[in-house]
Each structure stands twice: as C-alpha cells, then as structure tokens.
PADREN-449507 format. One record per residue (C-alpha): y, x, z; residue number from 1; residue in one letter. Coordinates in steps of 0.5 Angstrom, whole numbers. Layout:
N
+-------+-------+-------+-----+-----+
! north !  east !    up !   n ! res !
+-------+-------+-------+-----+-----+
!     Y !     X !     Z ! NUM !   A !
...
+-------+-------+-------+-----+-----+
//
This chain:
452
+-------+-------+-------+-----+-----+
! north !  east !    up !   n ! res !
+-------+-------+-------+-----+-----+
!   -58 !    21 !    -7 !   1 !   X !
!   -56 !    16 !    -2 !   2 !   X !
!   -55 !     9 !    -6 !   3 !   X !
!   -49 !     8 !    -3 !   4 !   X !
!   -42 !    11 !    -1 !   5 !   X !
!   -37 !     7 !     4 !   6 !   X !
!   -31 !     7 !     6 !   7 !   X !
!   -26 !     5 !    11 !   8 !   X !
!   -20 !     2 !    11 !   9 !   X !
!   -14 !     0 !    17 !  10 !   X !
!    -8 !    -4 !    15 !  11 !   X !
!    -4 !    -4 !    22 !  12 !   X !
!     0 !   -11 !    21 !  13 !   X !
!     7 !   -14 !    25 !  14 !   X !
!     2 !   -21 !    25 !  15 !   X !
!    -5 !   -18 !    25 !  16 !   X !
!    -9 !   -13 !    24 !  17 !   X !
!   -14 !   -12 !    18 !  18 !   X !
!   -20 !    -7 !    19 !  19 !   X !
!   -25 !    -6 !    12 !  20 !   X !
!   -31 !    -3 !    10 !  21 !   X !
!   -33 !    -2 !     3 !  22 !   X !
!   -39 !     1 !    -1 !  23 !   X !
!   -39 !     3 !    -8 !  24 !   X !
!   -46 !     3 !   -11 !  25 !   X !
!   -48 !     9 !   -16 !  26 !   X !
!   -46 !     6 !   -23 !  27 !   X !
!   -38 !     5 !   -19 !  28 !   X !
!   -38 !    -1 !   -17 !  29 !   X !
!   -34 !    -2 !   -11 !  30 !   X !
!   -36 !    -8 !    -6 !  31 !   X !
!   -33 !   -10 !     0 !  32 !   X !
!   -38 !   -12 !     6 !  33 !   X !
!   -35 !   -12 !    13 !  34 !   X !
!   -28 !   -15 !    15 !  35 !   X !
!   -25 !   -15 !    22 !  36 !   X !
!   -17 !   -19 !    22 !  37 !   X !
!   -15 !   -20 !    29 !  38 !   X !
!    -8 !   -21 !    31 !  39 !   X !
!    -3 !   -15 !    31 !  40 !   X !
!    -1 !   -13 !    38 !  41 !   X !
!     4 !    -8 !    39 !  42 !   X !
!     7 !    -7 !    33 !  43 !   X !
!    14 !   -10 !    30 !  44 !   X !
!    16 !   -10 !    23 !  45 !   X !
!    10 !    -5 !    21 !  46 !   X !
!    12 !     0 !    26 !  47 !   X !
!     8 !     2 !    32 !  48 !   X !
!    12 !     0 !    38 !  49 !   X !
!     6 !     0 !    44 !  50 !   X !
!     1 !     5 !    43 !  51 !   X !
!    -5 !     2 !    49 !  52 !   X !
!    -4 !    -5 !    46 !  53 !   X !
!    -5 !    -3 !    38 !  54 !   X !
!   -10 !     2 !    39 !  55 !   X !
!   -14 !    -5 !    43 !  56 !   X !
!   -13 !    -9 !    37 !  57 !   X !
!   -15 !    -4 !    32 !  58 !   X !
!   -22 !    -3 !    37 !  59 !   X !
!   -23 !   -11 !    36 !  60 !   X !
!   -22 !   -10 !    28 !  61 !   X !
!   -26 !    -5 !    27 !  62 !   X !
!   -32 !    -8 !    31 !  63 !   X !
!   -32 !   -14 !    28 !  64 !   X !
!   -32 !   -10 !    21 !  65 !   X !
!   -38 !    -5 !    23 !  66 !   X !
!   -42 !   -12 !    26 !  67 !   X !
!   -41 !   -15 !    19 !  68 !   X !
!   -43 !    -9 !    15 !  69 !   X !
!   -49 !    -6 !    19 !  70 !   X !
!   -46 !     1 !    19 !  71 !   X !
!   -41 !     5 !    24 !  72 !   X !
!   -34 !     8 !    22 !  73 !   X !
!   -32 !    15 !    24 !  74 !   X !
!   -26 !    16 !    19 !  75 !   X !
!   -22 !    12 !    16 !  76 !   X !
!   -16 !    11 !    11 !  77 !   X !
!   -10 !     8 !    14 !  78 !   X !
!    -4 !     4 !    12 !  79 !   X !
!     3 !     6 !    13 !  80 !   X !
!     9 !     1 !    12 !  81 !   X !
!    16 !    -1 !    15 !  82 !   X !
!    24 !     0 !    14 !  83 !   X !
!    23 !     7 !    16 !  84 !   X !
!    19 !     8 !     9 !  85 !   X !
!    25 !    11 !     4 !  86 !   X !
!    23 !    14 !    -3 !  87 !   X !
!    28 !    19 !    -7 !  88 !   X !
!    27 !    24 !   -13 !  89 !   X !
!    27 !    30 !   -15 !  90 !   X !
!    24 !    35 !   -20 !  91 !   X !
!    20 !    42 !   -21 !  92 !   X !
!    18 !    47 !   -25 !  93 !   X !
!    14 !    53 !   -25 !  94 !   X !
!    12 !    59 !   -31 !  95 !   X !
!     5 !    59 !   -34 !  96 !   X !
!     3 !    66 !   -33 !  97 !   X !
!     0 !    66 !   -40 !  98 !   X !
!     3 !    62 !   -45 !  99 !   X !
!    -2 !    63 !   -50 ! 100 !   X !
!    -7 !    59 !   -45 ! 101 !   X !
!    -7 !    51 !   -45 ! 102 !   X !
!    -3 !    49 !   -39 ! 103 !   X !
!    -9 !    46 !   -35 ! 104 !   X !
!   -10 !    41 !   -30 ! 105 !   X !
!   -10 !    46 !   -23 ! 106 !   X !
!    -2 !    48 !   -26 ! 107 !   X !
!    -1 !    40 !   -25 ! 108 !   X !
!    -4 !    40 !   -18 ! 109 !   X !
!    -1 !    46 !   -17 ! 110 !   X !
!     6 !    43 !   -18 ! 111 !   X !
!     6 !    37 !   -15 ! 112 !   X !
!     3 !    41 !    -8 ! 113 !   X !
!     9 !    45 !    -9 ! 114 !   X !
!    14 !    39 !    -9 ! 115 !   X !
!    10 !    38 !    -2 ! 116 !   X !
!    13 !    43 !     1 ! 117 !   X !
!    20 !    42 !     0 ! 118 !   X !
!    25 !    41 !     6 ! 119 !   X !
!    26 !    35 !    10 ! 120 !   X !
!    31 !    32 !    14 ! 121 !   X !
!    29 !    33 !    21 ! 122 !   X !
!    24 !    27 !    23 ! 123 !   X !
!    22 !    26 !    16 ! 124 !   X !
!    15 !    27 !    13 ! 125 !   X !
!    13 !    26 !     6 ! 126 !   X !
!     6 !    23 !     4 ! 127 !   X !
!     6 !    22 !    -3 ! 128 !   X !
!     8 !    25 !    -9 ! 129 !   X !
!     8 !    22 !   -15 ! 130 !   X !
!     9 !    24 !   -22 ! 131 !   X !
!    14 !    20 !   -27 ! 132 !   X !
!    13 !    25 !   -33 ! 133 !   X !
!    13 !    32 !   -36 ! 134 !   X !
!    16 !    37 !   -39 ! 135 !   X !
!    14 !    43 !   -45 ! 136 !   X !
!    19 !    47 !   -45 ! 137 !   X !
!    25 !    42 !   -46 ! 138 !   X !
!    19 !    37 !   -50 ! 139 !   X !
!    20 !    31 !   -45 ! 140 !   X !
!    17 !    24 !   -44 ! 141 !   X !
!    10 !    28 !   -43 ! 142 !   X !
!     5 !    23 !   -39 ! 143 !   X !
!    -1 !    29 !   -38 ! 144 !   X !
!     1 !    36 !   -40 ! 145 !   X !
!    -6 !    38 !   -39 ! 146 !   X !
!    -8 !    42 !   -46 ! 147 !   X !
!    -2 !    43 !   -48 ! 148 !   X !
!     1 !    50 !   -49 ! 149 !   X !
!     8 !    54 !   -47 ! 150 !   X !
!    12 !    58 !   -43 ! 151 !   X !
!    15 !    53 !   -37 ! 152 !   X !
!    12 !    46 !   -35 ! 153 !   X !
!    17 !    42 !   -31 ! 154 !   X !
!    16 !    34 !   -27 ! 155 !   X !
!    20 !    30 !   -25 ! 156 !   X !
!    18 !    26 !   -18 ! 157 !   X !
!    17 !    20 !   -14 ! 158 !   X !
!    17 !    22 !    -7 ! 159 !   X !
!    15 !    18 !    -1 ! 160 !   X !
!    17 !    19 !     6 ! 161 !   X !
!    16 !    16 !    12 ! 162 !   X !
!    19 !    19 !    19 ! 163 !   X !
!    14 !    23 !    23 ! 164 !   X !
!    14 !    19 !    30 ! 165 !   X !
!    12 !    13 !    26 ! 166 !   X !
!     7 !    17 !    22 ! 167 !   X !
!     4 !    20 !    29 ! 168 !   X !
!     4 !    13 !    33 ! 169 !   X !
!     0 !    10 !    28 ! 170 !   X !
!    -4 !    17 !    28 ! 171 !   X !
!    -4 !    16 !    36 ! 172 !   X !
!    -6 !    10 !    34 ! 173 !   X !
!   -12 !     9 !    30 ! 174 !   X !
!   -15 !    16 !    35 ! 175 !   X !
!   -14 !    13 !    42 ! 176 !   X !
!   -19 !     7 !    38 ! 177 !   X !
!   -25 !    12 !    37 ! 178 !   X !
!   -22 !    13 !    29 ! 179 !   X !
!   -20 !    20 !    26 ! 180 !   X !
!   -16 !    19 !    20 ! 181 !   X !
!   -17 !    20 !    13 ! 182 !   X !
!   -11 !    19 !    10 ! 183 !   X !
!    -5 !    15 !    11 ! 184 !   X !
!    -3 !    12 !     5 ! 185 !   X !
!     3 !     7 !     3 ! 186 !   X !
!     1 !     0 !     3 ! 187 !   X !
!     5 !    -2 !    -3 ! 188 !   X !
!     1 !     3 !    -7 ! 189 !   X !
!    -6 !    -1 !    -4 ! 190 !   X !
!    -3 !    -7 !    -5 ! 191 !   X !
!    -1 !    -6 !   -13 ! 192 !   X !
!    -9 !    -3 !   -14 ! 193 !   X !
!   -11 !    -9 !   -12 ! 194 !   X !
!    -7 !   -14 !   -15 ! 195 !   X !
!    -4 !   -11 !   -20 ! 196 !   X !
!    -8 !   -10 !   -28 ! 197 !   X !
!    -6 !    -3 !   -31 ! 198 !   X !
!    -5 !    -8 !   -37 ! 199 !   X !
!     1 !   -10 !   -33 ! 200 !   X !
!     4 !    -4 !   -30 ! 201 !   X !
!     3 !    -2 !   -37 ! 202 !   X !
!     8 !    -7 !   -40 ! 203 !   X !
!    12 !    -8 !   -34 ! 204 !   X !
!    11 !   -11 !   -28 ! 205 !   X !
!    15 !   -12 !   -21 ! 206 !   X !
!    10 !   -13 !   -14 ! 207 !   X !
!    14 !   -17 !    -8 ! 208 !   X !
!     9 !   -17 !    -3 ! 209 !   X !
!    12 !   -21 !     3 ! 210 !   X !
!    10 !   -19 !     9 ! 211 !   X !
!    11 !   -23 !    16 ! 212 !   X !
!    16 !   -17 !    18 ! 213 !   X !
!    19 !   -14 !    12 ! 214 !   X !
!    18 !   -15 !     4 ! 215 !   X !
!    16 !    -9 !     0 ! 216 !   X !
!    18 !    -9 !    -8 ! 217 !   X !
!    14 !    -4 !   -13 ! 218 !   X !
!    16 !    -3 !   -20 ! 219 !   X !
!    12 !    -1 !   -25 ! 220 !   X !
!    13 !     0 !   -33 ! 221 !   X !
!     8 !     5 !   -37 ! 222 !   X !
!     4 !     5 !   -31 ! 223 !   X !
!     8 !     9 !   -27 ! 224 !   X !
!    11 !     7 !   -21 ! 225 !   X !
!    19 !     7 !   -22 ! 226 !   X !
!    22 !     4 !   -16 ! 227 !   X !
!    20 !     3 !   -10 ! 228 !   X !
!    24 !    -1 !    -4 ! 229 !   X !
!    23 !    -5 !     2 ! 230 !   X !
!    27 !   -11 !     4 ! 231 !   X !
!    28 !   -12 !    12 ! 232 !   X !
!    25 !   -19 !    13 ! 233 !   X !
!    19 !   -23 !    11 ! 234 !   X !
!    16 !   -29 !    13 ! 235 !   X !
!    17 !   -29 !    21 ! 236 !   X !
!    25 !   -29 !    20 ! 237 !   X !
!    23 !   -37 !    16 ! 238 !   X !
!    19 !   -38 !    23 ! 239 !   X !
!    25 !   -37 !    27 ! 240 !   X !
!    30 !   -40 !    22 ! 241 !   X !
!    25 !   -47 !    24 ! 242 !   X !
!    25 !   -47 !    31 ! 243 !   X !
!    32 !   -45 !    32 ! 244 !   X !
!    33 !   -51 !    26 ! 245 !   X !
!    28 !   -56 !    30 ! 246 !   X !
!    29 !   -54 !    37 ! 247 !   X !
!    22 !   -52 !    38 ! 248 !   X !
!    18 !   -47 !    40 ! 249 !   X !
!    16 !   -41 !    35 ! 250 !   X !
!     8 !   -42 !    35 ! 251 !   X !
!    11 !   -51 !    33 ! 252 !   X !
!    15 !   -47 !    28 ! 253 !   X !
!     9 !   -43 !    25 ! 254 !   X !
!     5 !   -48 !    25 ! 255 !   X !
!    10 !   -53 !    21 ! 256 !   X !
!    12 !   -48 !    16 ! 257 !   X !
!     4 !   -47 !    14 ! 258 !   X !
!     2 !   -53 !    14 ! 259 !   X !
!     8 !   -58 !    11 ! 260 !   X !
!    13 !   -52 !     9 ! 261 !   X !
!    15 !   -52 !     2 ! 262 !   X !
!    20 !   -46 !    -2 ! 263 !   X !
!    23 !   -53 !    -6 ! 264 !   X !
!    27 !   -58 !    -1 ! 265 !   X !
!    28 !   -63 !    -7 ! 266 !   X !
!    21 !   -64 !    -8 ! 267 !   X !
!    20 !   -65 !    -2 ! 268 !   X !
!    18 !   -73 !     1 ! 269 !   X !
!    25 !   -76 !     5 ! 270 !   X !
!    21 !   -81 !     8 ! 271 !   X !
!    15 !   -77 !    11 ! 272 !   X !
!    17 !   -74 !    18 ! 273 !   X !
!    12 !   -70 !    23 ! 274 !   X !
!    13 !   -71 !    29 ! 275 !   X !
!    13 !   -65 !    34 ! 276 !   X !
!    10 !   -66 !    41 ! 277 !   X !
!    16 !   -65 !    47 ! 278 !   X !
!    15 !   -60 !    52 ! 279 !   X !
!    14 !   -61 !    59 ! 280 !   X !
!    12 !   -69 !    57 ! 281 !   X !
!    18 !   -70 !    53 ! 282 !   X !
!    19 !   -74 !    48 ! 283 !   X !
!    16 !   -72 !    41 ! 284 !   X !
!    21 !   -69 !    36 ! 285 !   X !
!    20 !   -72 !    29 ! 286 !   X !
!    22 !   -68 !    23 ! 287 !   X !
!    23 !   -70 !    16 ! 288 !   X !
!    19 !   -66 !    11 ! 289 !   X !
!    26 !   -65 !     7 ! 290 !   X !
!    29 !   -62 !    12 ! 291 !   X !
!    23 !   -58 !    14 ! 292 !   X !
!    23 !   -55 !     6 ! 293 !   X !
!    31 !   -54 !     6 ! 294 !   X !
!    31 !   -49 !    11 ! 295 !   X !
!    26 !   -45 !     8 ! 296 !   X !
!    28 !   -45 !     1 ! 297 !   X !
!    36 !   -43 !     4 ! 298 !   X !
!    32 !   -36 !     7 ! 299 !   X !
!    27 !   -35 !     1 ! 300 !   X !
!    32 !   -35 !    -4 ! 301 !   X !
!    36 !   -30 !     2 ! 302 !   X !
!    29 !   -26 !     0 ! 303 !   X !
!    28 !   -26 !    -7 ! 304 !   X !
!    36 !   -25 !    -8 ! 305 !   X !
!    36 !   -19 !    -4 ! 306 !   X !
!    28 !   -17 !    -8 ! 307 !   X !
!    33 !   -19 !   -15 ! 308 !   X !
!    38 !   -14 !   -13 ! 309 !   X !
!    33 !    -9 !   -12 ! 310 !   X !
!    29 !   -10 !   -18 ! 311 !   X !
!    36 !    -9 !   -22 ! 312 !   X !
!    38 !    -3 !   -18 ! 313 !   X !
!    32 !     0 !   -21 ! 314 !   X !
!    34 !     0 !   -28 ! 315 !   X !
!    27 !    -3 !   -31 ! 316 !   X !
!    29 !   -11 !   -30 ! 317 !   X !
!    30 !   -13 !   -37 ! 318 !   X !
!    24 !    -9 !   -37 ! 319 !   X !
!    19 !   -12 !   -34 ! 320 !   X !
!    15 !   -16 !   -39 ! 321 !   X !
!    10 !   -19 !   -34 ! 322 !   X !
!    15 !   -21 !   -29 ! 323 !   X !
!    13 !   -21 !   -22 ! 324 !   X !
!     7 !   -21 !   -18 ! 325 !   X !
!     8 !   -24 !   -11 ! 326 !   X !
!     3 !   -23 !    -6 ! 327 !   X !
!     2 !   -22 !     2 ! 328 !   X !
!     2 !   -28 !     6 ! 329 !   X !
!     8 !   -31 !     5 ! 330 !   X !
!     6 !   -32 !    -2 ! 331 !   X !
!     2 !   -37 !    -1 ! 332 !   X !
!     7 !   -42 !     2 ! 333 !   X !
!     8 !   -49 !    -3 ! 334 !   X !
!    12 !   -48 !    -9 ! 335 !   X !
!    14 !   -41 !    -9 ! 336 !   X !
!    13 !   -39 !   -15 ! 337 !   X !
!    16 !   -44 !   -18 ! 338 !   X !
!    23 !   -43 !   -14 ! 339 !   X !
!    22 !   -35 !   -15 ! 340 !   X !
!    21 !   -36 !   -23 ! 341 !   X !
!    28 !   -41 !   -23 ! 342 !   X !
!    32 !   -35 !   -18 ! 343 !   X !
!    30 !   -29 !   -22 ! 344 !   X !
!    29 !   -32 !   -30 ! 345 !   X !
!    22 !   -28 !   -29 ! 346 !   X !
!    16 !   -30 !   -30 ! 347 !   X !
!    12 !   -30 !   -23 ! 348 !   X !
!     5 !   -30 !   -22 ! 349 !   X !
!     1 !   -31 !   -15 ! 350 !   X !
!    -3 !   -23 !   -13 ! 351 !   X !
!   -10 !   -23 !   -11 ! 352 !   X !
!   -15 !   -18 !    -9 ! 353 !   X !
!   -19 !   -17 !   -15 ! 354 !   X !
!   -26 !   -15 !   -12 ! 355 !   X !
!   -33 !   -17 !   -10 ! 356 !   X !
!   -33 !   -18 !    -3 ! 357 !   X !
!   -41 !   -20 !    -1 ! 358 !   X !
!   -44 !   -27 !     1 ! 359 !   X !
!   -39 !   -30 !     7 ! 360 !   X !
!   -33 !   -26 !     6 ! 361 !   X !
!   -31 !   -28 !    -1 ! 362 !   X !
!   -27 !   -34 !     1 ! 363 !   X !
!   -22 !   -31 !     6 ! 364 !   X !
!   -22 !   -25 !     4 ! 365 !   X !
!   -20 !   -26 !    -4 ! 366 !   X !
!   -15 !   -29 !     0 ! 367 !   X !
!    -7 !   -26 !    -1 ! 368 !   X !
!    -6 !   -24 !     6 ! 369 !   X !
!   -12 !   -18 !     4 ! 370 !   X !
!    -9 !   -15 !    -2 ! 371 !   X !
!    -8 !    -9 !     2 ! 372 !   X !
!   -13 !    -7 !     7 ! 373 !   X !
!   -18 !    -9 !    -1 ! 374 !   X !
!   -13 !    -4 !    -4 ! 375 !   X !
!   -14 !     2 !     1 ! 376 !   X !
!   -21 !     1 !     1 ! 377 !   X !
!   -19 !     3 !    -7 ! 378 !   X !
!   -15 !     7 !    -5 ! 379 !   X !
!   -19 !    11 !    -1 ! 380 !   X !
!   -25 !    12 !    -7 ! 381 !   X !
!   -19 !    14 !   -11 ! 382 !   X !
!   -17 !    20 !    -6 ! 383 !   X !
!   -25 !    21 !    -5 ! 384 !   X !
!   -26 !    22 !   -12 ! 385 !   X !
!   -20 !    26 !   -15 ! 386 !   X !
!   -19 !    33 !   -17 ! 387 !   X !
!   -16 !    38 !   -10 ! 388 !   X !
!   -13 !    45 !   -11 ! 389 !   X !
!   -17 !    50 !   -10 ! 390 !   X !
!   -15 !    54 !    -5 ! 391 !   X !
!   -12 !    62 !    -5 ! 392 !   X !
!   -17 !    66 !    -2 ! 393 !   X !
!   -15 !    70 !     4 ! 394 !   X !
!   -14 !    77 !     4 ! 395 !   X !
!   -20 !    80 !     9 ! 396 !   X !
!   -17 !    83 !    15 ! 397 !   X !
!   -21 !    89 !    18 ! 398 !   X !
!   -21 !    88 !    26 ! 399 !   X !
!   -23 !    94 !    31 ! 400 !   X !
!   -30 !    93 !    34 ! 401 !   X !
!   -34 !    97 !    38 ! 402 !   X !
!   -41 !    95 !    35 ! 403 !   X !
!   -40 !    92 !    28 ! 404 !   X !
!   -40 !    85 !    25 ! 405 !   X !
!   -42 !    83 !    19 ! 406 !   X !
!   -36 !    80 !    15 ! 407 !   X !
!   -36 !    73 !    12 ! 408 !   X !
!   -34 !    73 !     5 ! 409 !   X !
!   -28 !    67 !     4 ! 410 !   X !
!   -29 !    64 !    -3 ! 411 !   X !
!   -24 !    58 !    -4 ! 412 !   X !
!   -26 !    52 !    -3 ! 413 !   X !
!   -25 !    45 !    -6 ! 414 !   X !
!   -26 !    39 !    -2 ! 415 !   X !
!   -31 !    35 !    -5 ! 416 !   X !
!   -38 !    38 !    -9 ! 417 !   X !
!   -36 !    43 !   -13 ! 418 !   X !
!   -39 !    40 !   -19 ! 419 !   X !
!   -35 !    35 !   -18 ! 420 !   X !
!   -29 !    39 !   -19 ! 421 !   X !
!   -31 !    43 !   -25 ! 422 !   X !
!   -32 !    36 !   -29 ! 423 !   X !
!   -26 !    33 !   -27 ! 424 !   X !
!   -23 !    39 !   -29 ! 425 !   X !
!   -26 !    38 !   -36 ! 426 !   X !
!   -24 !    31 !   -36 ! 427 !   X !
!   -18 !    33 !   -34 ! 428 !   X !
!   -13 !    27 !   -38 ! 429 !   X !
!   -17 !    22 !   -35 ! 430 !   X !
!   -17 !    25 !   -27 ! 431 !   X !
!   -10 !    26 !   -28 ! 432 !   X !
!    -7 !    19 !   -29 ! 433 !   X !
!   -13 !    16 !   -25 ! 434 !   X !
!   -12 !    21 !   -19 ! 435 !   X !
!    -4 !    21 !   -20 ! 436 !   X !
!    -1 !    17 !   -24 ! 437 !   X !
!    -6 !    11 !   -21 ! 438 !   X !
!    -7 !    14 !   -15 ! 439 !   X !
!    -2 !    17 !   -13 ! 440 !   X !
!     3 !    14 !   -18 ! 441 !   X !
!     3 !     7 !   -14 ! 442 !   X !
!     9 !     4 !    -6 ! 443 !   X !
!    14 !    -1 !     2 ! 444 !   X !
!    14 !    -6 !     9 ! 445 !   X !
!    10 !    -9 !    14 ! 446 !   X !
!     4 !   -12 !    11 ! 447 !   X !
!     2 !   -19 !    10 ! 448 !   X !
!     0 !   -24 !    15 ! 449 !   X !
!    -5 !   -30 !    14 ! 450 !   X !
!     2 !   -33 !    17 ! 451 !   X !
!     8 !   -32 !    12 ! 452 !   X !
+-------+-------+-------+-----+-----+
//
C-alpha cells in the first residue's frame, strides 16, 4: 500500500490562478505540499474569456505546484464560479420495491443520480445535487433515510447549474495545459469545507467570500446547505472606484487599496496623505488616508447590503447563530469585520484555510486568498472516497460472427475498490452526511485574489 494518495487541485480566478497539491497519508490526515499562484489571465469575473491565454497560465501554476512537491499531475479537480452559477429546487421520489426491507444507502444514490437526469434550459448543465432532507412515507425532516422501512422515499434537492459553454471553456482550458479533469466543482462549496467548522454549519452560519470579480454567499443551518447566491462585484470594482475617485491608474489604485485601504472612513487618519507619483513627470497626487477609506467603505457597504439582502432572501437570517464568515482576498482589507458586524448586526469572523500545509507554505498559503484551491483538495479526497452508484449491467448482445469470440462478461462496476464500497455501504449513515450532506451538501462567483 502506498504511504501516500495526492490529489489535485485548479482554482481559475478573475485575478489569479491557484494550482494545488495535496497528499493524505493512511491515518487520513490530509496536508498540503505543492502550490503554484500566478496571475490570472483570460478570464473575467470567473468565466473564461481567452482559452490560449488560461490555458498558459494554468501550465505556469501547475509547474510551480509539481516542482514544490516533487510529483507530477495528470488529473485534477477544478473549481467553477461566476454569475453564470444559478441554484434552484426541486423534489423526487421513488417506491421501494419491498417495503419490508430497509431503505438502503443505494436507494439514496440512486434518487439523487435520478434528480441529474432531469431537463435543463438549453445551454444549462447541473453540477451538484444536493440533498436538503427526506421523507418516509409522509415522515418528514428526515436527515438519512438509510435503515429505515417503507413504502416511498421522497428528497428535496438543492440543485446547482451552471451554463454549459462556461463549464467546456474552462474543460477546454485545463485540457489544452496537459490536465484531464476530475471533476468540477463549486468553489463556494470548497471554500466553506475549508473555512467553515461542521459546528458551525450545524448552528448556522452564512460564508461571503469576497472574490476580486464577484462575491459568493453560502448559507448553512443544520448542516446543510440552504442557499447559495452570487453578487456581481467584488474587490476589483472598490479598485476602479479609487482610480476614478484618485485619478490615478488601476495598478496605483491596487496598490493604495492594499496597503493604506481601510472598510471605516472615521477611523482613518485626516492628517496623513500618500503621495502618488504623477505620470509622465508630473507632479505627485497626494491623497488623504481619510478620503482613500471613505470611497471604500461607500462600495463595501454597496456589497454587504446586496450579501445582506441575500441572506435574508434565504429565509435563515435570524437563524444564523454564528453569523458570517467572510473569506477570499478581499477579507483581509482593514476593519472589515468591524464595518460588516455594524451593517448586518451579525456576528463576523474572518475564514481561513484549516489545513497543514508543509514547511515554507504555511505562511502564505494559511492565507484567506487560498481558502478554495485548500477546499478543493478537500473536496476532491471527499469524492475520491465516497460511495458511487453501482452500475445496471448491460444486456449481452450476441453479434454475428464468422469464427467464434468469447464473450466478456459485464458485472457492475463501482468506482473506486469494491471493498471499499461494501463498507461505505455498512456505514452508510456516516458516508452519506460525509459524502453528501459534506460533500455535496455545500455552493457561487469568481474566486478570491491575493487583491481584494
């Protein structure tokens, strides 16, 4: 048996591009050894807009991953954001075919695989289904069905969906770089596995990740995801406020927002000024700390009215007793949880990655900015190791042959080790809140930048 099994993973920013390695040893503790970020090219508010340009980048980042842990990658879990990301919900049923048996845990796989097969607008694709909660023959509110008898099952669905050009181009993407892709996954889900404690998704908890394009909010309340949105702006609009504002260029502006940029005007020192340096030997701009924060503060409370409205639209605000966890890149800009707090009368907490990273990365990389591409590698151990629908096994099919073949006998298949199929299935209460209601039960926008 190996020591250890690595996973890959690629978060496809608007401002950078995240590739990230991760191993887990065989007592399951999962560390972090290779990271490459480089700056995002081709892609606008998380969806990817120059295939040649991405795809280039992505070959940079994972280069710089390999070299840092000492493996190479072929496969690799992708992350998937932006306003094209929508959510909707839905229920399904299904009758068991002996009611005198326990429901088991491939009825459940079996209904939420069924619930992937229903139509979509055209140009539209669902890429996660996730469970809310069951129902036994009318008994509702049931978390896992599994072991239980009766006649009908019933769930109700949080489904995912995402339009189908995004979902190829970033496919196209992450091919093109030498990558074959495992899967795509949400990157509001990675991030809230990597920021968020189940304790808190059990008592209620809302993760606004700021992103440099857009920013995503996820509400969680008996840990289970209850509502997911994206707002159309993040830190890079708060960039273009400032050099319109300033009358300065956007990198000056980028540069003034992260280094002297604060959430709370009033707080902010009158009498200390920045001096800019002119253009083209001009003089020098000089701009007062207190007017730099005023213009911040008027677009975040912009974004954390539009984060507000959402949380309430979800029906779970006053429900929340852990308030908000905000993360991504933009979260790290001074005096936001204090300004957040006063707008939302919510407890706020800044998100980081909870994981080991190994010598060198621990610094940067337990940074905020990371929380995704730290999530998907979770993520990605999660869906290596949960249970998968047994396929039917397909009918033979006797051709016509002038000399006689020998034909294979098709058997279903599980993927993965059968083995471990059996026991996830003997497990199967533990497996299905890990596997769905962790895995799957999690949700929207461009990821974060090291830039707000």
């Amino acid at each position: 048996m190996e020591q250890f099994k690595y996973v890959a993973a690629i978060d496809i920013g608007t401002t950078k591009i995240v590739a990230i390695i991760g191993r887990k040893d065989i007592t399951g503790k999962v560390e972090i050894v290779g990271m490459g970020k480089t700056p995002s090219k081709g892609v606008k508010r998380g969806v990817v807009q120059n295939i040649e340009e991405t795809s280039e980048t992505i070959k940079t980042a994972v280069k710089i991953a390999e070299q840092q842990a000492g493996v190479k990658i072929k496969t690799a879990y992708v992350g998937i954001a932006g306003q094209h990301i929508k959510s909707m919900k839905n229920r399904a049923y299904k009758f068991i075919s002996n009611p005198e048996e326990e429901i088991n845990l491939a009825d459940v796989l079996e209904l939420n695989e069924d619930m992937k097969k229903i139509p979509m607008q055209a140009g539209e694709q669902i890429i996660h289904v996730l469970p809310q909660n069951y129902i036994v023959d009318d008994e509702s509110g049931i978390i896992n069905p599994v072991g239980m008898s009766g006649r009908k099952l019933e769930a109700n669905f949080h489904i995912v969906i995402c339009q189908s050009g995004s979902a190829k181009n970033i496919l196209k993407c992450v091919d093109r770089a030498g990558i074959e892709v495992n899967s795509l996954i949400l990157e509001p889900l990675a991030s809230a596995d990597a920021v968020l404690t189940e304790d808190e998704k059990e008592v209620g908890i809302a993760m606004v990740d700021i992103g440099g394009g857009t920013t995503d909010i996820a509400v969680y309340y008996n840990g289970i995801i209850r509502h997911t949105a994206v707002v159309p702006f993040g830190g890079n609009v708060i960039t273009s406020d400032i050099k319109e504002g300033c009358g300065i260029l956007a990198r000056q502006a980028e540069q003034l927002k992260l280094q002297f940029g604060s959430a709370l005007g009033d707080l902010a020192p009158d009498s200390r000024i920045v001096a800019v340096p002119g253009i083209n030997g001009r003089d020098a701009k000089e701009i007062s700390m207190r007017t730099l924060a005023h213009i911040i503060q008027a677009r975040m409370e912009e974004i954390i009215d539009a984060v507000m409205f959402e949380i309430m639209n979800s029906g779970y605000a006053d429900r929340l007793g852990a308030g908000i966890a905000v993360t991504g890149g933009g979260s790290m800009l001074r005096n936001l949880s204090q300004l957040m707090k006063f707008r939302t009368g919510l407890d706020v907490k800044v998100g980081f990655p909870r994981a080991k990273f190994t010598r060198g990365l621990d610094v940067e990389g337990g940074q905020p900015m990371f929380s995704t591409g730290v999530g998907l590698i979770l993520k990605g151990f999660e869906f290596e190791m949960a249970p998968k629908v047994k396929e039917k096994a397909a009918p033979k099919v006797e051709e016509k042959k002038t000399e006689p073949i020998k034909e294979e006998q098709i058997t279903p298949t599980v993927e993965g080790n059968s083995e471990d199929y059996t026991q996830e299935k003997n497990s199967a209460l533990n497996e299905l809140i890990s596997g769905f209601t962790s895995s799957f039960k999690t949700m929207f926008g461009d990821k974060p930048d090291p830039k707000m």
